[in-house]
Every structure is written in structure tokens, then in C-alpha cells.
N, C-alpha and C positions, 0 to 999 in steps of 0.2 A: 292733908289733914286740915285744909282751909275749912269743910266742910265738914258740918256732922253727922257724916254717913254713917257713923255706929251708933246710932241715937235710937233705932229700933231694937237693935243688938245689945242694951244695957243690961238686960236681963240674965243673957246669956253668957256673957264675957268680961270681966276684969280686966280693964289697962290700966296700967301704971305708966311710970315711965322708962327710961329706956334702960336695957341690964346692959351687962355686958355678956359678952358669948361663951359659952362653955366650952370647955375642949370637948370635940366629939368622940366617942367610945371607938365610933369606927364610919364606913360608907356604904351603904347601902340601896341596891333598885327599889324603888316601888312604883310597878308599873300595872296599870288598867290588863283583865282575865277578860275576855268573852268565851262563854258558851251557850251554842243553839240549844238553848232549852226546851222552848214552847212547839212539842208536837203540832199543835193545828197549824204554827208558821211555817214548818218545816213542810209539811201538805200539801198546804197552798202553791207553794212551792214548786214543789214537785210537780202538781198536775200541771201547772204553767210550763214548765222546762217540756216532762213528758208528755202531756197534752194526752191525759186520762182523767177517770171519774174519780171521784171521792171516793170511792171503793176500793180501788186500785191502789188509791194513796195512803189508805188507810191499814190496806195488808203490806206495803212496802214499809212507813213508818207508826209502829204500833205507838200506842201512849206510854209504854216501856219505855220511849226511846227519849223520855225527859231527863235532861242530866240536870244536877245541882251545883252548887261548890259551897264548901265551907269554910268562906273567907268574909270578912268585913267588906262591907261595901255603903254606897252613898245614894240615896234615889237623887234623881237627878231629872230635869225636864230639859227636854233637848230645844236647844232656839231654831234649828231648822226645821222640826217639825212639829214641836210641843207636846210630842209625847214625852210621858215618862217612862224612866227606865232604872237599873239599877247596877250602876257602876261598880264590879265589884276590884278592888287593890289587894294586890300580891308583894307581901313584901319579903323579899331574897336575902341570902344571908348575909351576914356582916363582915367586910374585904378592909385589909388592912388601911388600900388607898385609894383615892379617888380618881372616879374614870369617868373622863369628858362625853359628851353625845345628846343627841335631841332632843327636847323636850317635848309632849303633844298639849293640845287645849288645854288638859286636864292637869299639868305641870308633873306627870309622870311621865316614865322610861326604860324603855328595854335596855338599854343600851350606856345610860350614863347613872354615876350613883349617889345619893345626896350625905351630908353630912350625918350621923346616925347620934343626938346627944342622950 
């Protein structure tokens, strides 16, 4: 906090000072969903693996074969390759107690559960 790294962020956020912690309700995963959505990626794909035309690819995965999800997510631009993309979070039900496990980049997890307030 030496520095005024939220000084851009004024607009957007309210700091105070420091609360104290609420009892949490319960524990809960929230961890990062991937799904292959983008037919053409899926294609490219393919013809690479099976080493056929666009034709081929095209009767293998139709534009049908786009799936969605209906969850919250975050666009996000990736440092390794600068694309954007769109992270989407899945948050899991609420478990009496907390359960230890990994974190990724993104401070989500399969595996371990956060406080739920």
C-alpha cells in the first residue's frame, strides 16, 4: 500500500478502512469451466490431427457443435499470448467445512473451498 496502485481504480471502488471479518455462512469451490465452443477452432483442428480438407471438417464438426454456458465469467487477456478470452467461474454448493487444495493463476479450485460470507 506504499504505492498508489488504486489511483486509477477510484472510480470504480470504495476503500475504507480495515473491517473486521464476518462469520462465513459456509465454504465453497469456485473454480474456472472450459468449453470448446468455437466450431472453426475445433476444424482447424481436426484437419491438423486427421490431415483432411475443410470439407471433411466441416461434415465431421458442424456449426451445431457450438456449445455455450450460462455462468458468469470475466474477459480476460492472457500474458502468454495476448489474446482475449472469457474465463468463465462455476461456483459449487455450500459445504459445512473447509477443504484444503490448490490454487491456479486465477485464485480458483477444483479441489479446495473458500470462505462463503
Amino acid at each position: 500500500m506504499k504505492h498508489n496502485w488504486l489511483n486509477g481504480m477510484s472510480d470504480h471502488i470504495h476503500v475504507t478502512g480495515i473491517q473486521p471479518i464476518p462469520r462465513p455462512e459456509g465454504y465453497r469451490r469456485v473454480q474456472r469451466v472450459q468449453v470448446k465452443s468455437s466450431p472453426e477452432r475445433l476444424r482447424r483442428r481436426y484437419m491438423r490431427r486427421h490431415q483432411v480438407d475443410e470439407q471433411s471438417a466441416r461434415q465431421a464438426i458442424p456449426d451445431t457443435a457450438r456449445k455455450s454456458l450460462a455462468l458468469p465469467y470475466v474477459r480476460i487477456d492472457s500474458q502468454s499470448t495476448g489474446q482475449r478470452f472469457q474465463l468463465f467461474i462455476k461456483h459449487g454448493s455450500i459445504e459445512d467445512r473447509p477443504t484444503e487444495g490448490l490454487f491456479n493463476h486465477y485464485g480458483l479450485s477444483v479441489d479446495a473451498t473458500i470462505p462463503w460470507f
